[in-house]
C-alpha positions as CSV (number, residue, x, y, z in Angstrom):
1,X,0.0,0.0,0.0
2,X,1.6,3.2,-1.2
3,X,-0.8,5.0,1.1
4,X,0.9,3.4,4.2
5,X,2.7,6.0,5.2
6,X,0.2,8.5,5.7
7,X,-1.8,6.2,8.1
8,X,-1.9,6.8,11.4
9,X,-0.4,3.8,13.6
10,X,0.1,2.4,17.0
11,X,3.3,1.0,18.6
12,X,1.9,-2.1,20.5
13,X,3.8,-5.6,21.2
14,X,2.7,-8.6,19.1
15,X,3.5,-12.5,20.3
16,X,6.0,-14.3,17.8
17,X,7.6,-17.1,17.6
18,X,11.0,-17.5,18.2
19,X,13.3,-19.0,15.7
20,X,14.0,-22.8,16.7
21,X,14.8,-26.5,15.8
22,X,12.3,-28.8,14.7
23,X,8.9,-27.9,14.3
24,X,6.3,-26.7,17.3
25,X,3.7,-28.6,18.5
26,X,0.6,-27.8,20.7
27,X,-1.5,-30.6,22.3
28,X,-4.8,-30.4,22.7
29,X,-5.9,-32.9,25.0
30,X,-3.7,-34.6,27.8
31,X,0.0,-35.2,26.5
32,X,1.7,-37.8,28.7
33,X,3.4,-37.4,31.8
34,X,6.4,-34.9,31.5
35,X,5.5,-33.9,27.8
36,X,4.9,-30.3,27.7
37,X,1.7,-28.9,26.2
38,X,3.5,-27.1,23.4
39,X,6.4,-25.9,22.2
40,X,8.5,-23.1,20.9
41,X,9.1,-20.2,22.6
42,X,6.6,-16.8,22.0
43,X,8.3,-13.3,22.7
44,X,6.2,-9.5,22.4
45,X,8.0,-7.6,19.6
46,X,6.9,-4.0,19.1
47,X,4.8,-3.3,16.3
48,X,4.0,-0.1,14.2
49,X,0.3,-1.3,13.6
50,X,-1.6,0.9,10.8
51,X,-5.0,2.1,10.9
52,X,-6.2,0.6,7.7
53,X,-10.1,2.4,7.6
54,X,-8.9,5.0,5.4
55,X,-7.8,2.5,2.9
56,X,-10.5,0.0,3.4
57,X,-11.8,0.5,0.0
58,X,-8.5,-0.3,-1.3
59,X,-8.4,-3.6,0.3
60,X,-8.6,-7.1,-1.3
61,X,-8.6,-10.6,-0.5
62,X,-6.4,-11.5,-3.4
63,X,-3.7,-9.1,-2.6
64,X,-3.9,-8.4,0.9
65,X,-5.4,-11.3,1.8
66,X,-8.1,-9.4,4.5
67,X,-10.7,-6.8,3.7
68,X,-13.6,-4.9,5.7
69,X,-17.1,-5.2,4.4
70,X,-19.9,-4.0,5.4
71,X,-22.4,-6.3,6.8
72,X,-25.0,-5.8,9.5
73,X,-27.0,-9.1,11.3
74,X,-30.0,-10.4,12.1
75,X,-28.9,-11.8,14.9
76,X,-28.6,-10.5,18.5
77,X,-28.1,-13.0,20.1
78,X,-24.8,-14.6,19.9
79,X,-25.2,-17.2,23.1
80,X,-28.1,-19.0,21.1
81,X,-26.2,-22.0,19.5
82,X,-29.5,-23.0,17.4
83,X,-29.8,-19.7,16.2
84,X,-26.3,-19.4,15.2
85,X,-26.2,-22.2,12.8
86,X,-29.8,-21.9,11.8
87,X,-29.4,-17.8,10.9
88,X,-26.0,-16.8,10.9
89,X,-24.3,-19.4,9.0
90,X,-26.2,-18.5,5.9
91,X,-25.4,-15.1,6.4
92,X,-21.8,-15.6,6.3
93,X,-22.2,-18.0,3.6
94,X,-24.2,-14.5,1.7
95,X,-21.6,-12.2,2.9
96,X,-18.6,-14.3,1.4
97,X,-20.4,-15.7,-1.7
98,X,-21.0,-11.7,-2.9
99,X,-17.5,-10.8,-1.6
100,X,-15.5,-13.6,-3.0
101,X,-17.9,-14.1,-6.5
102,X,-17.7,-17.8,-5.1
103,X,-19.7,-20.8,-6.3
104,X,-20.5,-22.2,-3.3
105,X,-19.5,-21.0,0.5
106,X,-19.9,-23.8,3.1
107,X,-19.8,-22.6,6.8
108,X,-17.9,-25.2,9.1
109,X,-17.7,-24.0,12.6
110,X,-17.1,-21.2,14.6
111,X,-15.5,-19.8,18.0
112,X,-16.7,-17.2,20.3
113,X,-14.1,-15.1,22.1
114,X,-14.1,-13.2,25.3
115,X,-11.5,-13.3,28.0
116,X,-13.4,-12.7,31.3
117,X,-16.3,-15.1,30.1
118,X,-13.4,-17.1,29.1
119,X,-11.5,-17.3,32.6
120,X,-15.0,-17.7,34.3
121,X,-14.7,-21.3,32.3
122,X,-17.7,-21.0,30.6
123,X,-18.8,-23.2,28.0
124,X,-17.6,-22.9,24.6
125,X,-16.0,-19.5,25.3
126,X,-12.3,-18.7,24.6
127,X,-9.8,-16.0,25.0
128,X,-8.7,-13.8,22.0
129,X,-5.7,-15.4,20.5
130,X,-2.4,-13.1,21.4
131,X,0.4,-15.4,19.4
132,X,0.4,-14.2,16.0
133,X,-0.8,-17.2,13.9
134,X,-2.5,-18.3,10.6
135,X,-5.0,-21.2,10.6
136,X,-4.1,-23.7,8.2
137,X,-1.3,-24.8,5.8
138,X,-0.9,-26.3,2.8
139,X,-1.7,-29.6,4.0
140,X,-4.2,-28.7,6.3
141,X,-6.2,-26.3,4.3
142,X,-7.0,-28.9,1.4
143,X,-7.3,-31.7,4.4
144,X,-9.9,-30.0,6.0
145,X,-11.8,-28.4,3.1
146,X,-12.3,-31.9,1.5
147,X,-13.5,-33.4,5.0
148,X,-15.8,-30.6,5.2
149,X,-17.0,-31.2,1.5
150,X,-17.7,-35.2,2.2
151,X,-19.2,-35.0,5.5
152,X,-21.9,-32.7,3.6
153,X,-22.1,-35.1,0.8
154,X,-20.8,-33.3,-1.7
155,X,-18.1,-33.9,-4.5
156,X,-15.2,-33.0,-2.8
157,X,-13.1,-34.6,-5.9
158,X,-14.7,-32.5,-8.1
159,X,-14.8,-29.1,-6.2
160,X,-11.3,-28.9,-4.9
161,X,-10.1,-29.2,-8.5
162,X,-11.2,-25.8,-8.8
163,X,-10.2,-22.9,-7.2
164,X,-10.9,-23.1,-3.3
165,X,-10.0,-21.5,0.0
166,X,-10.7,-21.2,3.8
167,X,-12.3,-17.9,4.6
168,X,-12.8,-16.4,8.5
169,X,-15.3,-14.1,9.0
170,X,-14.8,-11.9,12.2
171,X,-17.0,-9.7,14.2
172,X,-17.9,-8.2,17.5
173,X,-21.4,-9.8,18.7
174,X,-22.5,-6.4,20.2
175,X,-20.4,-3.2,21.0
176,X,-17.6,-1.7,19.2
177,X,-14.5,-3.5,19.9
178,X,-12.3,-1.2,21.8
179,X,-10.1,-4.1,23.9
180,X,-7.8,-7.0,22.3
181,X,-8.5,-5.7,18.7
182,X,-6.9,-7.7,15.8
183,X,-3.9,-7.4,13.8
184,X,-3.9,-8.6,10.4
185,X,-0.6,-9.0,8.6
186,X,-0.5,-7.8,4.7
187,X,0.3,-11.0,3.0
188,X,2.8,-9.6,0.5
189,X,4.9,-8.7,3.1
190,X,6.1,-11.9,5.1
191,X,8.7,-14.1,3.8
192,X,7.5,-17.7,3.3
193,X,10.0,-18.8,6.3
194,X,8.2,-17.1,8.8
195,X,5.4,-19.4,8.5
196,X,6.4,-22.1,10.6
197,X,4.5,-25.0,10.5
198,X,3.2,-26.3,13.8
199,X,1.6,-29.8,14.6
200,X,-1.7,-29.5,16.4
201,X,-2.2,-33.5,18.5
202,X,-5.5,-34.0,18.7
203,X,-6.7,-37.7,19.9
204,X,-7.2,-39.4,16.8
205,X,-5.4,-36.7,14.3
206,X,-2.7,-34.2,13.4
207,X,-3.6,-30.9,12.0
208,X,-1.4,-28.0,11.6
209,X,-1.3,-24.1,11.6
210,X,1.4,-21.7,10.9
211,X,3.2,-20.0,13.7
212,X,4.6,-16.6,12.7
213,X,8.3,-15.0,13.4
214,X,8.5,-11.4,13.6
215,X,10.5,-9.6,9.7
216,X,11.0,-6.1,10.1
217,X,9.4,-5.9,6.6
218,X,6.4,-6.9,7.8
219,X,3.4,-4.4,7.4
220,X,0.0,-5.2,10.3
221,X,-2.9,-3.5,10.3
222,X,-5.6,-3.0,12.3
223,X,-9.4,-1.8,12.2
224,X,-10.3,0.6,15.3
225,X,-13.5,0.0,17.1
226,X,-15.2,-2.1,14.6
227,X,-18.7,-2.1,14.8
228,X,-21.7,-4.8,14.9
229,X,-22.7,-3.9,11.2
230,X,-19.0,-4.4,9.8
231,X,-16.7,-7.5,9.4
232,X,-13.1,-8.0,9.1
233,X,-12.7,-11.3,5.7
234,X,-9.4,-13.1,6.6
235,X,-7.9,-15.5,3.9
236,X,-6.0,-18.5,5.5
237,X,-5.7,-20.3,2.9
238,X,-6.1,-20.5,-1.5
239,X,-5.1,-23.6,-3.6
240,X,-3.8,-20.7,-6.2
241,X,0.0,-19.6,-5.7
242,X,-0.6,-16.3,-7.7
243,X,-2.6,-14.5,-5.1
244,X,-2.5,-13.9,-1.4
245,X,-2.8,-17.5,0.3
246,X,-2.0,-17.3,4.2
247,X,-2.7,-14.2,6.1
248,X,-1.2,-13.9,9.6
249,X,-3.1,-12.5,12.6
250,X,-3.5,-12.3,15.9
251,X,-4.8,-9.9,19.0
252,X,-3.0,-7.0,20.6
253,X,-3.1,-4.9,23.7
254,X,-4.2,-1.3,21.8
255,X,-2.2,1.2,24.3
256,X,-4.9,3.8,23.5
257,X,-7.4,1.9,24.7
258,X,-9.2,3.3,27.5
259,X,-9.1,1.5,31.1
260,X,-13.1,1.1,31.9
261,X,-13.3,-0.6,27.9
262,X,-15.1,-3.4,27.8
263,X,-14.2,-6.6,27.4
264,X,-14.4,-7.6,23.6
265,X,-16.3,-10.1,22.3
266,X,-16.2,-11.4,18.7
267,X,-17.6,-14.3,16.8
268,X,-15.4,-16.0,14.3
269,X,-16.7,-18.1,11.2
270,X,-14.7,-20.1,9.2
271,X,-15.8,-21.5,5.5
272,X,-14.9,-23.6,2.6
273,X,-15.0,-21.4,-0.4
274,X,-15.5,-22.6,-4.2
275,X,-15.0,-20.4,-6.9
276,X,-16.2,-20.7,-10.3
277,X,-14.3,-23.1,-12.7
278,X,-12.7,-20.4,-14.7
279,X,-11.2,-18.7,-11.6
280,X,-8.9,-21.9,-11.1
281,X,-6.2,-19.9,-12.3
């Protein structure tokens, strides 16, 4: 973005990974005795993050690989699981379809973040993510898009040989976000070796996601206060090479923000995106 220098920014740490041997790997159940949950070490490296509203219009997908859209609700009520699925997955499914030009948009799951409801324990609720991080590789992405496909019923063998990608939809679930915003890293700008691939253990699996190390040539952005009838498109992954494929992010400690904000609480969706047989390359 030529217009990057004008923006206003904000000095605040983000969590990287630091270089190491052998690839991370996080656990998520019960590793056994003496085997640490994860591993890799995370440091806080200070950031010049950009306000990127005044270029929002500029902003794609394909070449930043995040964009802000405009795109207000029906739903209130984000603790209503039933409702969720029921109403707000084909919204998302809209939302993407008319900002992608997609074929088909297939919403998989989604997370609710909020860190007090989060350190209360309740149900279902999780913290915002501070290590920077982008959700799937280039084995996981196709890996879970094709399980995602079959368990619908759906050609998965003829879909993924065109053009596809994971698409996050992010958004607060009531007031602005002022607390733990997110910080989105311009794709063009991080070197393919500071995605680190890291094992996730599950049970009966292994998935991955990148970890990220800090480059000084990196360029992160962020969205102040985002509102209930906007959302923040995040790209983590594209079968195509050409175009922006893994986008880092993660949540930050705004130093502006004032001390009485309220906690932040965002909803993110995640979807299978097919586009058109001609957009294969």
């Amino acid at each position: 973005m030529s217009e990057t220098a004008q923006l206003a920014t904000v000095e605040a740490p983000l969590i990287f990974l630091r270089p190491m041997e052998g690839r991370p790997r996080i656990y998520l159940y019960d590793p056994p005795p003496g085997v640490p949950v994860r591993t890799g070490t995370y440091d806080p490296q200070s950031v010049s993050i950009a306000d990127a509203r005044p270029v929002a219009g500029s902003l794609s997908l394909d070449a930043h690989g995040f964009a802000l859209i405009h795109a207000p609700s029906a739903v209130k009520d984000f603790t209503d699981e039933a409702l969720i699925r029921r109403v707000y997955y084909p919204e998302v499914e809209r939302l993407i379809g008319e900002a992608t030009g997609a074929e088909l948009v297939v919403t998989f799951d989604h997370t609710i973040r909020n860190a007090a409801r989060a350190e209360r324990r309740e149900p279902g609720i999780r913290e915002p993510v501070g290590r920077t991080h982008n959700d799937f590789t280039l084995r996981s992405g196709p890996e879970r898009a094709r399980r995602e496909l079959e368990a619908r019923g759906l050609d998965a063998d003829r879909l993924l040989r065109q053009r596809f990608a994971i698409v996050n939809l992010w958004r607060t679930t009531g007031r602005p976000v002022e607390r733990w915003p997110l910080a989105l890293c311009d794709a063009r700008t991080i070197a393919p070796d500071e995605l680190v691939t890291t094992d996730l253990l599950y049970p009966d699996r292994v998935g991955e996601i990148h970890a990220v190390m800090y480059g000084p040539q990196q360029r992160w952005f962020y969205f102040p206060k985002v509102r209930a009838d906007e959302a923040i498109l995040i790209k983590v992954y594209d079968s195509r090479d050409d175009v922006a494929r893994f986008t880092a992010h993660g949540a930050f400690d705004d130093p502006a923000t004032r001390l009485d904000a309220p906690e932040r609480e965002s909803i993110e969706t995640r979807t299978v995106v097919i586009y058109p047989e001609e957009a294969a390359r």
